[in-house]
C-alpha positions as CSV (number, residue, x, y, z in Angstrom):
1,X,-35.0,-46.7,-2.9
2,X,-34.2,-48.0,0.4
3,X,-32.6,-46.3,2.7
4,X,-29.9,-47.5,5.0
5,X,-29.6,-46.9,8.8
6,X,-27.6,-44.0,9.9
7,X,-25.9,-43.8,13.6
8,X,-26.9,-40.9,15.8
9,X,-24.0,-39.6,17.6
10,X,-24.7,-39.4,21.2
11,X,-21.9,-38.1,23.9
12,X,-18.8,-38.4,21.3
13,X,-19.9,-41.7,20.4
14,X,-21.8,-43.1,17.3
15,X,-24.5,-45.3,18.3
16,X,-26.2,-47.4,16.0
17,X,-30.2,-47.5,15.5
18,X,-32.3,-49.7,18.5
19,X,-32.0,-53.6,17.1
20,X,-28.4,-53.1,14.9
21,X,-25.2,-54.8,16.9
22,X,-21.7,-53.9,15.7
23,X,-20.1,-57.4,15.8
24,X,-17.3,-57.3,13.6
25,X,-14.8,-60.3,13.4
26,X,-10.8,-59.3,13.9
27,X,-10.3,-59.7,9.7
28,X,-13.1,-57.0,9.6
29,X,-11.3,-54.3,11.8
30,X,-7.8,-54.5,10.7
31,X,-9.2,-54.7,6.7
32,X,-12.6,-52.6,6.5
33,X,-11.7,-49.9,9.2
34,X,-8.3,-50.0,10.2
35,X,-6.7,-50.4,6.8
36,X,-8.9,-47.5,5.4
37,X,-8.2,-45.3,8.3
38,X,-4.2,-45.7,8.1
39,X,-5.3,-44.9,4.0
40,X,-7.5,-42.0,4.2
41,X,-10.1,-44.0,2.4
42,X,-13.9,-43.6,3.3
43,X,-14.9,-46.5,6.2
44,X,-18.1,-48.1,5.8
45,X,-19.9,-46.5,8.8
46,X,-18.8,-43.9,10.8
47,X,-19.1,-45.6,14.0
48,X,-15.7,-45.8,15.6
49,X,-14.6,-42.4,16.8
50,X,-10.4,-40.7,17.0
51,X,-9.7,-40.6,20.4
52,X,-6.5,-39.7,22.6
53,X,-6.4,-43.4,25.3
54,X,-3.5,-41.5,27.2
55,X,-6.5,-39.0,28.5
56,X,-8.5,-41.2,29.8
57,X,-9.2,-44.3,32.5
58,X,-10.9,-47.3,30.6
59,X,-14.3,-46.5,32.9
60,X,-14.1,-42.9,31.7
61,X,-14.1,-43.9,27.8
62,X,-17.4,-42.5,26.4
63,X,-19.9,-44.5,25.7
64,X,-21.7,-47.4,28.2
65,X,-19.4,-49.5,30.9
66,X,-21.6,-52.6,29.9
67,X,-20.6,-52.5,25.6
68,X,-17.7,-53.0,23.9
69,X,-16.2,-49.5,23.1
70,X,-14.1,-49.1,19.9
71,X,-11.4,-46.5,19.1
72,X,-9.0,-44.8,16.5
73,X,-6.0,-44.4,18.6
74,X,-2.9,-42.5,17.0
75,X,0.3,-44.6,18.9
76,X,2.9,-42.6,20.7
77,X,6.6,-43.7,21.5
78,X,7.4,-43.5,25.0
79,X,11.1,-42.4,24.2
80,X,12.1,-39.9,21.2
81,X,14.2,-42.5,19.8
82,X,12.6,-45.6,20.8
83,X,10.1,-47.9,19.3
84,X,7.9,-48.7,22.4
85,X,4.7,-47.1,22.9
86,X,3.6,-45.1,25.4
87,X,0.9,-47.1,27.3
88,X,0.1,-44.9,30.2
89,X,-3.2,-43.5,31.3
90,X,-4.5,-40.8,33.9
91,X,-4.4,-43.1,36.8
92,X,-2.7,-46.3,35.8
93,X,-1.3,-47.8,32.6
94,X,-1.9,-50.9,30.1
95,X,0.2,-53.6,30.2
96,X,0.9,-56.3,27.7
97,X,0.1,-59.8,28.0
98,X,0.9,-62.7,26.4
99,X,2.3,-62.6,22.4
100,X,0.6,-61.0,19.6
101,X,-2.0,-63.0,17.2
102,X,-1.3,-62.5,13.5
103,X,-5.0,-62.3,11.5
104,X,-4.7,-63.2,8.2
105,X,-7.7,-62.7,5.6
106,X,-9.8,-65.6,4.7
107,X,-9.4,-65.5,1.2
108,X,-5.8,-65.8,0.1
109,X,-4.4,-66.5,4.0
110,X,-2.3,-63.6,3.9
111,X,-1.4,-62.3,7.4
112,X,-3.0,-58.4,7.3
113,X,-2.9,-57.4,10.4
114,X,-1.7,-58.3,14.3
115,X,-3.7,-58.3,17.7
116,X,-2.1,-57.4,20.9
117,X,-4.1,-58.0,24.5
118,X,-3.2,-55.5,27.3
119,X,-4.7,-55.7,30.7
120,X,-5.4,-52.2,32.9
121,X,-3.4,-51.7,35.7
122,X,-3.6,-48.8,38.5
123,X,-0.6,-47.1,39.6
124,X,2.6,-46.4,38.8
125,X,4.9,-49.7,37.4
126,X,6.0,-52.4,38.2
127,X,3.7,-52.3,41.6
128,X,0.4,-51.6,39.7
129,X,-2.8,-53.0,40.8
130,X,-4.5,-55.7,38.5
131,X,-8.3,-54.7,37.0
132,X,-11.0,-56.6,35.1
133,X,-10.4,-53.8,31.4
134,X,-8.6,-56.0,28.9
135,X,-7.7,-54.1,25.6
136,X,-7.4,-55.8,22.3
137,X,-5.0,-53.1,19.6
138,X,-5.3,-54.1,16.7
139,X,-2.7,-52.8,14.1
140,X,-1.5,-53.1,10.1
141,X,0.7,-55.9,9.8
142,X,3.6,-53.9,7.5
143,X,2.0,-51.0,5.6
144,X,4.8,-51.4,3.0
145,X,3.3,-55.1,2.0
146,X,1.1,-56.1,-0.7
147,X,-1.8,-57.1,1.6
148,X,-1.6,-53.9,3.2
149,X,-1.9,-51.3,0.0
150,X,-4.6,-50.0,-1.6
151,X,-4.3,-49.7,-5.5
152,X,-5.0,-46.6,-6.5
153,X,-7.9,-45.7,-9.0
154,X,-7.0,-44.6,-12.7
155,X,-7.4,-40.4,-12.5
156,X,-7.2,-40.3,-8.9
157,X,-5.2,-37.3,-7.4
158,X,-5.3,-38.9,-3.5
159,X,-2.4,-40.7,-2.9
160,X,-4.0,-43.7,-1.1
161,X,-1.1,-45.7,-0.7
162,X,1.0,-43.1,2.0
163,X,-0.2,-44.5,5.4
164,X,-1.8,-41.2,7.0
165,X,-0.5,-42.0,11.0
166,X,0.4,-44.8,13.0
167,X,-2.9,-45.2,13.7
168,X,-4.6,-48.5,15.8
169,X,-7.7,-49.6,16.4
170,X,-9.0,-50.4,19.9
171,X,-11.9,-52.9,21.5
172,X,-11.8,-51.9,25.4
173,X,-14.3,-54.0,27.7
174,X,-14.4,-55.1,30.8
175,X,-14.1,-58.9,31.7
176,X,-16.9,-60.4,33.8
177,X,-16.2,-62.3,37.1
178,X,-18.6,-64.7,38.1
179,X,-20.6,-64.0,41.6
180,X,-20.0,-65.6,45.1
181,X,-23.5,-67.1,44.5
182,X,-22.2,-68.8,41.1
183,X,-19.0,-70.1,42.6
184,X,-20.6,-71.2,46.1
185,X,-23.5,-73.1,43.6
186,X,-20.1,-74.7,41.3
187,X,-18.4,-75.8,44.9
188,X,-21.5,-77.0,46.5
189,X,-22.0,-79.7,43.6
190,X,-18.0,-80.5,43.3
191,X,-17.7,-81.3,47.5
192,X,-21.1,-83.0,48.5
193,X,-24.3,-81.9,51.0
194,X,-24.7,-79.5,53.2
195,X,-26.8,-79.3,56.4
196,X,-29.5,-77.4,57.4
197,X,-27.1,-74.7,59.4
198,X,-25.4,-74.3,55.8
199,X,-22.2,-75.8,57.3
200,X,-20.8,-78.7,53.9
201,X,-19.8,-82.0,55.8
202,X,-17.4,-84.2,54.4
203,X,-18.3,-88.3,55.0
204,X,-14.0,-88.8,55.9
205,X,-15.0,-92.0,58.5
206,X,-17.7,-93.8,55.8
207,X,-14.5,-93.5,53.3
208,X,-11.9,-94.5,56.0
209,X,-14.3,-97.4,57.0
210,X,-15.0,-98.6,53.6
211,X,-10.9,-98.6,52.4
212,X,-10.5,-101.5,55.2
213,X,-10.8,-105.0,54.6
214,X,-14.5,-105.9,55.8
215,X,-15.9,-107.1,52.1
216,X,-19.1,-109.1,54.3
217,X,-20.0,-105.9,56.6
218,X,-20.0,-103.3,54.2
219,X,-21.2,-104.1,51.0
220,X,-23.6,-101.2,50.6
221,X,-23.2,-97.5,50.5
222,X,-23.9,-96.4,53.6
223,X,-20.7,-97.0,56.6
224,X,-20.1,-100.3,58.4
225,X,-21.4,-99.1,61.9
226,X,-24.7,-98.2,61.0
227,X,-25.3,-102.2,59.7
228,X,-23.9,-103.4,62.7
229,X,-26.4,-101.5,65.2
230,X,-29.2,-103.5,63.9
231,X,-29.7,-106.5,66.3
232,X,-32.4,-107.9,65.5
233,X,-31.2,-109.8,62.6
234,X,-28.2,-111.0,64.4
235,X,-30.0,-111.9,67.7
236,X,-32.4,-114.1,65.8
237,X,-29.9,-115.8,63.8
238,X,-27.8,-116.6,67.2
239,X,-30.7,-118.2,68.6
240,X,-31.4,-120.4,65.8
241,X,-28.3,-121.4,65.7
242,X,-28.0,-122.9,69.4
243,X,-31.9,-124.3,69.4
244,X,-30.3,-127.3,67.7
245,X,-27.8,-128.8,70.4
């Protein structure tokens, strides 16, 4: 019988076995791990830890900077009566951006589940300072609709269909920005040459010169006062044109 890979659990995270990836798609999250975890029902790996996000700074997740880290995160309202959650952190807070996605399953289009992208900001609000950590929460769609339920099994005593926590699921990274070398490379091909001294010069007088109207002196690509400093030409074509009287 073959046996399947296990993770090893390494600092509070599951890791996977050297040469596995965990690439799931959004459908995959909100159905296979997010819907079983708001169920109770048994996920297919155990490789996304519970974690509190209010405890910690995006850098201080566990787990490597350089991945994408993925959490159980229970939400919390930020007001006893109110409906918004509390997005703050220990030095700075997550702020939405933009409006939610709905994923819907491939199969019978329903929509299952809803993507929201926050960005991590330090400080206090509204003057917070803008990072690179983007968030993507993923949560259940409606836990009271049909795409959302689990049926339960025939002589099963778990109630599967009670949602156990308002529970998301998190995928915390941190974008790249390119390198001055990168964007000095993308400018250097968009604004011409540069010299020797690495200072790029712009050719404003060949462009000036070849906008006027001198269609005989400046045919070719190079500007008009370079032809003209050629006398040779235009000394022996004077000459033969006053040898005949």
């Amino acid at each position: 019988m073959e046996r399947k890979p296990s993770a090893v659990a390494r600092h509070g995270v599951l890791r996977l076995p050297p040469g596995f990836r965990f690439h799931p798609t959004d459908e995959e999250l909100v159905v296979q791990y997010l819907k079983r975890k708001v169920f109770s029902c048994p996920l297919p790996a155990s490789i996304i830890p519970d974690i509190n996000l209010g405890n910690f700074d995006p850098w201080d997740l566990p787990g490597g900077c350089e991945e994408e880290r993925y959490f159980f995160n229970q939400r919390e309202a930020k007001y006893p009566n109110g409906s918004r959650s509390n997005r703050a952190a220990r030095s700075g807070y997550w702020k939405a951006t933009g409006k939610d996605k709905q994923i819907k399953s491939a199969g019978f289009s329903q929509v299952v589940g809803m993507k929201k992208v926050l960005v991590f900001y330090r400080g206090k609000p509204p003057s917070g300072i803008k990072t690179d950590w983007i968030m993507h929460e993923y949560r259940l769609a409606c836990p009271e609709t049909k795409a959302c339920i689990f049926p339960q099994r025939k002589n099963s005593t778990h109630n599967s269909v009670i949602p156990n926590g308002d529970w998301v699921l998190c995928r915390i990274f941190k974008k790249k920005r390119a390198t001055n070398m990168e964007i000095d490379a993308e400018e250097g091909e968009q604004e011409g040459p540069i010299a020797n001294n690495g200072i790029r010069f712009i050719d404003f007088m060949g462009q000036r010169d070849r906008d006027q109207s001198h269609p005989s002196s400046c045919i070719s690509n190079s500007s008009c006062v370079t032809e003209l400093s050629d006398g040779s030409s235009n000394g022996e074509e004077n000459s033969s044109s006053r040898s005949i009287p």
